[in-house]
C-alpha positions in Angstrom: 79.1 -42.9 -58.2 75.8 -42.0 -58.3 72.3 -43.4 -56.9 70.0 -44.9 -59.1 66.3 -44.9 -59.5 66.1 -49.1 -57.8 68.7 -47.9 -55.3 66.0 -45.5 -53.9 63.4 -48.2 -53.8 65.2 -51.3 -53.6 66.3 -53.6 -50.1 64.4 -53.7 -47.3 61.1 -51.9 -46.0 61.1 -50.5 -42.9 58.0 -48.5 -42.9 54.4 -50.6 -43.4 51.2 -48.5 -44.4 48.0 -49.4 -43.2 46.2 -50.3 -46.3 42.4 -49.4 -46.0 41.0 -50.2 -49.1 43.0 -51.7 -52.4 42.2 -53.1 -56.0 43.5 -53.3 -59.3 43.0 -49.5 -60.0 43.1 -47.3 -56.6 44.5 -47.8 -52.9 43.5 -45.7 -49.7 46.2 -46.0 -47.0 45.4 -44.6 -43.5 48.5 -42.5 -43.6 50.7 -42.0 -39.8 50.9 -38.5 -38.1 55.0 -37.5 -38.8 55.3 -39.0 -42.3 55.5 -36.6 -45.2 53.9 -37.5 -48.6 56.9 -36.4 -50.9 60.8 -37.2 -49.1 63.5 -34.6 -49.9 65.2 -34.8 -53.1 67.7 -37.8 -53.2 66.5 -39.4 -50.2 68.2 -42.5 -49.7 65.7 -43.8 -47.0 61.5 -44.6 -47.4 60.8 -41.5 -45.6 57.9 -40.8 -47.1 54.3 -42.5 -48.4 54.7 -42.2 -51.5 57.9 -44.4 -51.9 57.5 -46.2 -49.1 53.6 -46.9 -50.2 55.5 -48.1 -53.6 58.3 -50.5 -52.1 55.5 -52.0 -49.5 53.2 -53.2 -52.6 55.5 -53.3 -55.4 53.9 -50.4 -57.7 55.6 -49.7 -61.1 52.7 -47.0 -60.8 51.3 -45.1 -58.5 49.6 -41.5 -58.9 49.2 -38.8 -55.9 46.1 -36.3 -56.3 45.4 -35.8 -52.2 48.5 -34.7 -50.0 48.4 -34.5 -46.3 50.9 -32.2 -43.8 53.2 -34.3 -42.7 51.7 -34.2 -39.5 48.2 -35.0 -40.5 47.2 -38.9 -40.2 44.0 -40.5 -41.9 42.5 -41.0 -45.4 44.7 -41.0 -48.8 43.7 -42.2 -51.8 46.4 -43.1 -54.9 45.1 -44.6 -58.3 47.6 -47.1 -59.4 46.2 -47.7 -62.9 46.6 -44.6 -65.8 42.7 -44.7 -66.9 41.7 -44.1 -62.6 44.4 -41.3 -62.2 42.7 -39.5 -64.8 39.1 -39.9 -63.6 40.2 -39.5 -60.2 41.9 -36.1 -61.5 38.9 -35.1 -63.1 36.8 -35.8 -59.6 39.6 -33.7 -57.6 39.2 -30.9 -59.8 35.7 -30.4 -59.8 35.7 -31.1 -56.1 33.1 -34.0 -56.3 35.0 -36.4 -53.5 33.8 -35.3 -50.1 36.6 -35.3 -47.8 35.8 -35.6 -44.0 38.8 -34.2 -41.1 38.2 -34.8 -36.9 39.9 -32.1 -35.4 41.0 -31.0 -31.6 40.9 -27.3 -31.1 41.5 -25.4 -28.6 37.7 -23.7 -27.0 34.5 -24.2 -28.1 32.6 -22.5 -30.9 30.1 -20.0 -30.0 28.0 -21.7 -32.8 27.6 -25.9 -33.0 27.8 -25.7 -36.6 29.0 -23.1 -39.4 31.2 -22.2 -42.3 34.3 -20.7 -42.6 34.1 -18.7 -45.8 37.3 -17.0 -45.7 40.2 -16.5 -48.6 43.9 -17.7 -47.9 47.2 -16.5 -49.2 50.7 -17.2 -48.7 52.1 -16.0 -45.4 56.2 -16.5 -46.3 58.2 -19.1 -44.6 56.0 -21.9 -45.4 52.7 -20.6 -44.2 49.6 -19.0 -45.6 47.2 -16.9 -43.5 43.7 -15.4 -44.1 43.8 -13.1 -47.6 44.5 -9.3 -46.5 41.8 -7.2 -48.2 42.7 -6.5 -51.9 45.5 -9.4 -52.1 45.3 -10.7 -55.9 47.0 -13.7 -54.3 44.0 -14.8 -52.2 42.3 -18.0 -53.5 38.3 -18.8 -52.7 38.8 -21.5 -49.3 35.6 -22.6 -47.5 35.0 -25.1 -44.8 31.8 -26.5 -43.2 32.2 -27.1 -39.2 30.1 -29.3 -36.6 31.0 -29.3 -33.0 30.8 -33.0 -32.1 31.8 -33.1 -28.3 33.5 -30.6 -25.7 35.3 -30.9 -22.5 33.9 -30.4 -19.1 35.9 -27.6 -18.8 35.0 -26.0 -22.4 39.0 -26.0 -22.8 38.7 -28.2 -26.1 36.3 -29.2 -27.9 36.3 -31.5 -31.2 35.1 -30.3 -34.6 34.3 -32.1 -37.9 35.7 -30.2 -40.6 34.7 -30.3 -44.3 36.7 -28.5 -46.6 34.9 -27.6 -49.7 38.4 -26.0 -51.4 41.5 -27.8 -50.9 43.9 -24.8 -50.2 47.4 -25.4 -48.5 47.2 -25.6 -44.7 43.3 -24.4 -44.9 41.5 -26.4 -41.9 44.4 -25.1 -39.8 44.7 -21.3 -41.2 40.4 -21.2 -41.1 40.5 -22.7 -37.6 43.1 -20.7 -36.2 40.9 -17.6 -37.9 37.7 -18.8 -36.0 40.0 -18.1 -33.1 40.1 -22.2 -32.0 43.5 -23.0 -33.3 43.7 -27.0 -33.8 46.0 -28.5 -31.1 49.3 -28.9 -31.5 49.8 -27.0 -34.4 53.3 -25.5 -34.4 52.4 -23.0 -37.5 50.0 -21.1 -36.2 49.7 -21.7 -32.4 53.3 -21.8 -31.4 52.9 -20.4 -27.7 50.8 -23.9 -26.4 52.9 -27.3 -27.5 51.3 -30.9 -27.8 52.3 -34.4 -27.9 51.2 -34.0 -32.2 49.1 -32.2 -34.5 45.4 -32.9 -33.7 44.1 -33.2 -37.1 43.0 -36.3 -39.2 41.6 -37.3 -42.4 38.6 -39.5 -41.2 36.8 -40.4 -44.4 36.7 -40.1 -47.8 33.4 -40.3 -50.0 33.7 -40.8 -53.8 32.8 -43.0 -56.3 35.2 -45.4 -57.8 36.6 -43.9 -60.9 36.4 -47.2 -63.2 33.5 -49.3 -61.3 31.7 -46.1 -60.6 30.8 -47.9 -57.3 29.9 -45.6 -53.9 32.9 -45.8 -51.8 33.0 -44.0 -48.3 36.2 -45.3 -46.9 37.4 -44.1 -43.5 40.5 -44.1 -41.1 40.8 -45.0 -37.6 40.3 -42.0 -35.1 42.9 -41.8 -33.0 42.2 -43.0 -29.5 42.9 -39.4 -28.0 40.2 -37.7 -30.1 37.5 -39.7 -28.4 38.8 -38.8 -24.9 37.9 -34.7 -25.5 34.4 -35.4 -23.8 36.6 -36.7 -20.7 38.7 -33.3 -21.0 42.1 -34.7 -22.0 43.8 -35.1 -18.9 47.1 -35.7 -21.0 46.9 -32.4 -22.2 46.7 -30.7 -18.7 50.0 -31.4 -16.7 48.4 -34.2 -15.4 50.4 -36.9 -13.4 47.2 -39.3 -12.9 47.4 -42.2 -14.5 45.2 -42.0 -17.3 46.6 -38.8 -18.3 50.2 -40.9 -18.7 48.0 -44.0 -20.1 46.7 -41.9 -22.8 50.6 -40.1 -23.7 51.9 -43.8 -24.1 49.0 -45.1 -26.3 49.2 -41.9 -28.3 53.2 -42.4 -29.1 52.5 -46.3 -30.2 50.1 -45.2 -32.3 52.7 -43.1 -34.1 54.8 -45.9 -34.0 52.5 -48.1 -35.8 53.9 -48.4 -39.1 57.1 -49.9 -37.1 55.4 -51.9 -35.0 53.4 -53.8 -38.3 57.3 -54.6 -39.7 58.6 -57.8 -38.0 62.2 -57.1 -39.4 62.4 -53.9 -37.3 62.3 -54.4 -33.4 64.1 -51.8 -32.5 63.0 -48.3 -32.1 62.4 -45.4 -29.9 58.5 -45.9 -28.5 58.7 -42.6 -26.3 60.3 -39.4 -27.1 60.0 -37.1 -24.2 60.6 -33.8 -26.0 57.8 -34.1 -27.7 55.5 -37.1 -26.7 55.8 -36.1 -23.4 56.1 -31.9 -24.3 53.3 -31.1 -21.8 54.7 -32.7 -18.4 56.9 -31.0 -17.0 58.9 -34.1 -15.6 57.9 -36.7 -18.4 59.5 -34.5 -21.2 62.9 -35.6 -19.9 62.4 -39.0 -20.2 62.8 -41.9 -23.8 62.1 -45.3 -23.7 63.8 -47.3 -26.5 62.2 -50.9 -27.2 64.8 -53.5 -28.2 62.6 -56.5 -29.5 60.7 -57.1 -25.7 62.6 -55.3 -23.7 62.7 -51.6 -22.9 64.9 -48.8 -21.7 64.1 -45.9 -20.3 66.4 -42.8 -20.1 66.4 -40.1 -18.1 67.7 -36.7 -19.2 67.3 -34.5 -15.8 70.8 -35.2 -13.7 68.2 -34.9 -10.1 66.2 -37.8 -11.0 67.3 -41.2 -9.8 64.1 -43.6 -10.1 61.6 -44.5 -12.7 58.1 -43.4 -11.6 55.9 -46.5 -10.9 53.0 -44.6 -12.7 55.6 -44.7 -15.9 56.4 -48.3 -15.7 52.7 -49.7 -14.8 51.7 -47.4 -18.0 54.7 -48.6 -20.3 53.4 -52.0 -19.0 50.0 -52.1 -19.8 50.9 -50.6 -23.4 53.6 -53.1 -24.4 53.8 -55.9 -21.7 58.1 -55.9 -22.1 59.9 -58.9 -20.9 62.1 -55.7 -18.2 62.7 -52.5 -18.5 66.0 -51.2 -17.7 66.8 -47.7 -16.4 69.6 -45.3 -17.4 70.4 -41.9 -16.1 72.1 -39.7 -18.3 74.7 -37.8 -17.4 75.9 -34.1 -19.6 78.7 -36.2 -20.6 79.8 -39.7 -19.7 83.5 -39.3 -21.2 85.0 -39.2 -17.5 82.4 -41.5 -15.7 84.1 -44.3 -13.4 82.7 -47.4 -12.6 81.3 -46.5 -9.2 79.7 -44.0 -11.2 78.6 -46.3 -13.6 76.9 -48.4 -11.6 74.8 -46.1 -10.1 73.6 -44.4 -13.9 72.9 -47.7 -15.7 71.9 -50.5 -13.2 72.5 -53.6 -13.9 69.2 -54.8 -12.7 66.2 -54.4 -14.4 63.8 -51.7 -12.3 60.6 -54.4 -13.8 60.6 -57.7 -15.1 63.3 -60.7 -15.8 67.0 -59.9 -16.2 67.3 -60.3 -19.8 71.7 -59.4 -20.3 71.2 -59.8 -23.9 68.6 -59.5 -26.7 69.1 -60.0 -31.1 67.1 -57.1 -32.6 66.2 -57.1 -36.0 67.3 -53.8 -38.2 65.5 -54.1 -41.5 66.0 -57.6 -41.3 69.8 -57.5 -40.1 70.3 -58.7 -36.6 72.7 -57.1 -33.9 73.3 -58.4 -30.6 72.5 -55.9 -27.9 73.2 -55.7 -23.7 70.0 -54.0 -21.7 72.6 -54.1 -18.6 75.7 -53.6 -20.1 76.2 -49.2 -19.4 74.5 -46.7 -21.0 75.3 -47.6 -24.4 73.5 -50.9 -24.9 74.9 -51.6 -28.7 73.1 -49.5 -31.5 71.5 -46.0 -31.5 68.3 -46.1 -33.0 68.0 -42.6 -34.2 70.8 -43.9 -37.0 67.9 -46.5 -38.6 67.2 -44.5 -41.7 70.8 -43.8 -42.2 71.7 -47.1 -41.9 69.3 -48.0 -44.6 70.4 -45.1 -46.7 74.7 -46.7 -46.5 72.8 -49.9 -47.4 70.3 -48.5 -50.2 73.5 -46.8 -51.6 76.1 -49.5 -51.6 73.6 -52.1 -53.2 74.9 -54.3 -55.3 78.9 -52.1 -55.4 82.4 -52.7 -54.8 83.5 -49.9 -53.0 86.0 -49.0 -50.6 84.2 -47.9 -47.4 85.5 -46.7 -44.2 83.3 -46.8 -40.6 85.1 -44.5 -37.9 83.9 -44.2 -34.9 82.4 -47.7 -35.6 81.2 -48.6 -32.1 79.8 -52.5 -32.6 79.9 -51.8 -36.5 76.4 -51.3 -37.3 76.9 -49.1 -40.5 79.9 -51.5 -41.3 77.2 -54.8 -41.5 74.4 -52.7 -43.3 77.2 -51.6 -45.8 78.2 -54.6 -46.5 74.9 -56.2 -46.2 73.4 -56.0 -49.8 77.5 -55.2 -51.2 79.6 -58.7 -50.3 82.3 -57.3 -52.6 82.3 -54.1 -51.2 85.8 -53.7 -48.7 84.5 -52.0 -45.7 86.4 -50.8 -42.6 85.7 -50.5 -39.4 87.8 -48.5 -36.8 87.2 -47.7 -33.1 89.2 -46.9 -30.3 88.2 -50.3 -28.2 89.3 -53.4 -28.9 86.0 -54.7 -26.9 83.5 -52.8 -29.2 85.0 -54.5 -32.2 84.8 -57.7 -30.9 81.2 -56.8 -30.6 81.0 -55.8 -33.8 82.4 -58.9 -35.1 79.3 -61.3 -33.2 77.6 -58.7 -35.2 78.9 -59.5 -38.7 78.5 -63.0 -37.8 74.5 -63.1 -36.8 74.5 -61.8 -40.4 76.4 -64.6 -41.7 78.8 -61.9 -42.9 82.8 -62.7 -43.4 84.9 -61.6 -40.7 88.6 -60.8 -41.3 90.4 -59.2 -38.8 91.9 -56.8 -41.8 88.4 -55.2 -41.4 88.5 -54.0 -37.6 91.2 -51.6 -36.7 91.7 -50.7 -33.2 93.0 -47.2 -32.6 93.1 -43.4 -32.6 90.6 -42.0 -35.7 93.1 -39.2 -36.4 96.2 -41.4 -35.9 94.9 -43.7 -38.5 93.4 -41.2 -40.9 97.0 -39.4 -40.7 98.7 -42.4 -41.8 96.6 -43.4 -44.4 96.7 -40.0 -45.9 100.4 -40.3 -45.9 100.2 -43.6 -47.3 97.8 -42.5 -50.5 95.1 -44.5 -49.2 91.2 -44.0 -50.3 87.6 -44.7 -49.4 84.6 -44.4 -51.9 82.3 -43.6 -48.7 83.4 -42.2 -45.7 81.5 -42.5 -42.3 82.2 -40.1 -39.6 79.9 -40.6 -36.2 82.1 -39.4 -33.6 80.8 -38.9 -29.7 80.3 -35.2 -29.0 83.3 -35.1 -26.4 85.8 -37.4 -25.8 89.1 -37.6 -23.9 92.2 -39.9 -25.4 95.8 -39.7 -24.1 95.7 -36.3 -22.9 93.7 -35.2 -26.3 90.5 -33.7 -25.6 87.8 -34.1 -28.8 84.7 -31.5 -28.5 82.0 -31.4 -31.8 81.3 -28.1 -31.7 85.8 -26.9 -31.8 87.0 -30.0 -33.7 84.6 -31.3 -36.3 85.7 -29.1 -39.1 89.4 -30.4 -38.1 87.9 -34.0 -38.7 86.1 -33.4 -41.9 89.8 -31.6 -43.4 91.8 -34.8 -42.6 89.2 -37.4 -43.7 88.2 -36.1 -47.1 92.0 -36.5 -47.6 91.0 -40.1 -48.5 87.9 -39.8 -50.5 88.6 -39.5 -54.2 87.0 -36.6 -56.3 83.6 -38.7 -56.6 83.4 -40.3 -53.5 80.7 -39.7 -50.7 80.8 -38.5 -47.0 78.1 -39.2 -44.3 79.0 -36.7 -41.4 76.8 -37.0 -38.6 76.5 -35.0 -35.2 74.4 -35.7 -32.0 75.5 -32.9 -30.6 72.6 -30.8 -28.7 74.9 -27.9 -28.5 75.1 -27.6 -32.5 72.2 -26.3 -34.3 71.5 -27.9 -38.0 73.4 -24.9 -39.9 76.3 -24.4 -37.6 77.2 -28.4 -38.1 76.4 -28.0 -42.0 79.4 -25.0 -41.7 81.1 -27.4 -39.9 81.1 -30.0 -42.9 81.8 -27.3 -45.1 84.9 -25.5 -43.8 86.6 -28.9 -43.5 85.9 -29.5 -46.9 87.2 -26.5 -47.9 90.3 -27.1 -45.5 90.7 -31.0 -46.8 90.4 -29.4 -50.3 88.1 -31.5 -51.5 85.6 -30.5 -53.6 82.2 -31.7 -52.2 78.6 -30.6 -52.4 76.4 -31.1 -49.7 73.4 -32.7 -51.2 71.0 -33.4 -48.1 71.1 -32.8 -44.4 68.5 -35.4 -42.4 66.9 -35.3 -39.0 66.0 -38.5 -36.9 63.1 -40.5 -38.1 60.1 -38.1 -37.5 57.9 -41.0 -36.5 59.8 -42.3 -33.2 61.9 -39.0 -33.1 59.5 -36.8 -33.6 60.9 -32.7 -33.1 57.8 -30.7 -33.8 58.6 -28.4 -30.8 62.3 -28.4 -31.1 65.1 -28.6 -33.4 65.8 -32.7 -34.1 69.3 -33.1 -32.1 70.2 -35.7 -34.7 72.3 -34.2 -37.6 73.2 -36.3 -40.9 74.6 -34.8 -43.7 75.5 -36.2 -47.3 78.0 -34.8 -49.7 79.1 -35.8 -52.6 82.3 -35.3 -55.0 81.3 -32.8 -57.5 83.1 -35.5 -60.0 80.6 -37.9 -59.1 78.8 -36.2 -62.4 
């Protein structure tokens, strides 16, 4: 089995694009910070603009001439007819569309305006840096700066940038050069970490390549660039509240394109690590939002009580039904009830008690339990891997088996768009599955009892294997550590073991989806992981992708993304 070009594209869309200007020949998007323009080969998911830009308006055709980091936001202009790509090329190339950036650096320049004639080369690794003297790789890069406001405390200022070349990473290679490094940029300021990259496409002047109208189209500023002239308290280790205000309207403004798509209200609205990277206390804390209610997590085992200045700020931002509090322990495998009770409240710390809430997952609905533990029914960070099981079972009848299954969320988007497809779900508790059936039926989904086994994965795996069972697409999500009948289960000792006695079941072109939450297992040990159990199972399998966490509500731009998913196919599957 193999993915086709409508699987990519097809199903639901998770991700809506501002749309700043459109017609029949061109559209201008206002693009989000943590989106990339092109998604990894074979990306099963809309990760990125360009297909998600295509599934949002329905485009048979649509032609990129202006990429943006994956951290930039603003301005980006597609032509969706062929006689504007080819104007539009012809205006790219002889740099006659003015493009206009807003950028926070770090500083103030000694000079209010000036231009950064300076030539750029590749660094290695990714990056590029000023041209050494006599490098036959520099290319000509230069860029016209104003100084449009500065902080009280000249510690940032923020600078309108003009790039007259269009060289990779230039605005943040010429600015780092000038010796004001643009905030937040992990490349080439790594020592000083922000909530994101402070730099954004603010307009585009061109004229329309059919019409020949004057266009000058332009993007939103973000909020936070307009508060430099107040000095950016969030950016100083500040606990007053507009400095938390400002943190929590900067991470829904990522969140944007989520928050414009009524068939997704679930997602993470505040990732600590890194919306939250420069206060000391706040980093530790998430705050999921499951349709109006949210939960906030805390990470650091001495905290026991959600900071009023945290709840009146999540308040005035989102204005939840409650917010519920949970306290995360290094590992809940052994936690009793007393214990229980005391980590996850049942008890909202604000609002109305709200014991359960239907979410909407790309337009499938699961019933979830704000007061019911830590684990509250679905994992958000598992969205875009949900939607790839879905995208990739589309319309099949295969054989697929969900281990680990919790309350079945892969199992109902698998069989979502793939009625004929057989999947199964198994799980260790009987009480999960019966969660996972309420689940199937929100969905109007069959439910047959043949579908949800209770038990031990590797008792049930062994037997199958014995009986000459098979799957088409296997789905291992195991908990990091567990404890069952005496057995102890650890990721980082006993994943390979998994991955050996599971591919026993796949056929030579079947699929596995391995995935690991594990903080304690960096992105290449888990791939070697997958690997060596492959190679144990005797299966043979290539590993075609390995995926993080949505960047856009699990944004890791300072950090490693804990969340590992990797896809492998059957090297018959040719």
């Amino acid at each position: 089995m193999r993915y086709t070009k409508q699987q990519l594209t097809e199903g639901s869309k998770p991700m809506q694009l501002e749309i700043l200007y459109r017609d029949e020949q061109i559209v201008v998007i206002n693009k989000p910070t943590g989106v990339a323009t092109h998604a990894p080969q074979g990306d099963l998911a809309l990760t990125d603009v360009e297909r998600a830009l295509r599934a949002q308006l329905q485009l048979e055709y649509l032609a990129i001439h202006q990429r943006l980091d994956r951290d930039t936001s603003g301005v980006m202009l597609f032509a969706i007819d062929p006689a504007a790509n080819a104007n539009l090329a012809l205006a790219f190339a002889e740099h006659t569309i003015e493009k206009t950036y807003q950028a926070v650096v770090y500083g103030v320049p000694n000079q209010a305006q000036g231009v950064i004639d300076a030539a750029i080369a590749p660094a290695g690794d990714g990056m590029m840096q000023i041209a050494p003297e006599h490098d036959r790789r520099g290319q000509t890069a230069i860029t016209h700066y104003r100084v449009q406001a500065s902080s009280p405390d000249r510690r940032f200022s923020l600078l309108e940038l003009q790039p007259k070349t269009g060289r990779t990473h230039q605005l943040r290679v010429h600015c780092a050069a000038l010796g004001h490094p643009i905030v937040g940029d992990p490349l080439y300021d790594v020592a000083r970490a922000a909530p994101r990259l402070m730099l954004h496409a603010s307009a585009l002047r061109f004229t329309h390549p059919i019409s020949q109208e004057a266009l000058h189209i332009q993007a939103p500023v973000p909020a936070m660039f307009g508060r430099v002239a107040q000095g950016l308290p969030e950016l100083q280790q500040s606990n007053e509240p507009a400095a938390l205000n400002g943190l929590i309207e900067l991470a829904a403004e990522r969140r944007a394109p989520l928050l414009a798509d009524p068939a997704t209200t679930i997602f993470r609205i505040f990732h600590g690590p890194s919306d939250g990277v420069t206060h000391p206390w706040l980093k530790d804390w998430t705050i999921d939002k499951l349709d109006q209610v949210l939960i906030a997590s805390c990470y650091n085992e001495q905290v026991r009580q959600v900071p009023q200045s945290l709840i009146n700020a999540l308040v005035a931002q989102w204005q939840p039904q409650a917010i519920y509090a949970k306290y995360r322990p290094r590992t809940a495998a052994n936690v009793d009830e007393a214990a229980m009770a005391e980590l996850a409240p049942t008890t909202p710390v604000w609002g109305q008690p709200s014991e359960q809430v239907v979410v909407q997952e790309a337009g499938l609905r699961y019933e979830l339990r704000p007061s019911d533990g830590l684990s509250v029914g679905l994992y958000a960070d598992m969205r875009e891997t949900r939607q790839r099981v879905r995208n990739l079972l589309a319309n099949s009848q295969l054989r697929v088996l969900n281990t680990f299954a919790y309350t079945c969320g892969f199992g109902v988007a698998a069989v979502a768009d793939a009625p004929e497809s057989i999947v199964t779900n198994l799980d260790l508790s009987r009480r999960s599955l019966d969660w996972g059936k309420i689940n199937y039926q929100l969905n109007d989904l069959a439910v047959e009892d043949r579908q949800f086994v209770f038990g031990d994965v590797f008792d049930w795996l062994s037997r199958w294997v014995r009986q000459g069972r098979q799957f088409d697409l296997m789905i291992l999500d195991p908990p990091s550590f567990a404890r069952n009948r005496g057995k102890r289960w650890r990721a980082e000792e006993h994943y390979a073991e998994l991955v050996a006695l599971a591919v026993q079941l796949l056929p030579a072109n079947g699929h596995l989806i391995a995935c690991c939450n594990h903080v304690g297992l960096s992105r290449r040990q888990f791939r070697g992981h997958v690997e060596r159990g492959m190679q144990q199972g005797r299966w043979h399998g290539v590993i075609e992708a390995n995926y993080p966490a949505s960047p856009l509500d699990y944004p890791a731009a300072y950090g490693e993304s804990h969340l590992k998913v990797v896809l492998a196919v059957g090297k018959a599957a040719d």
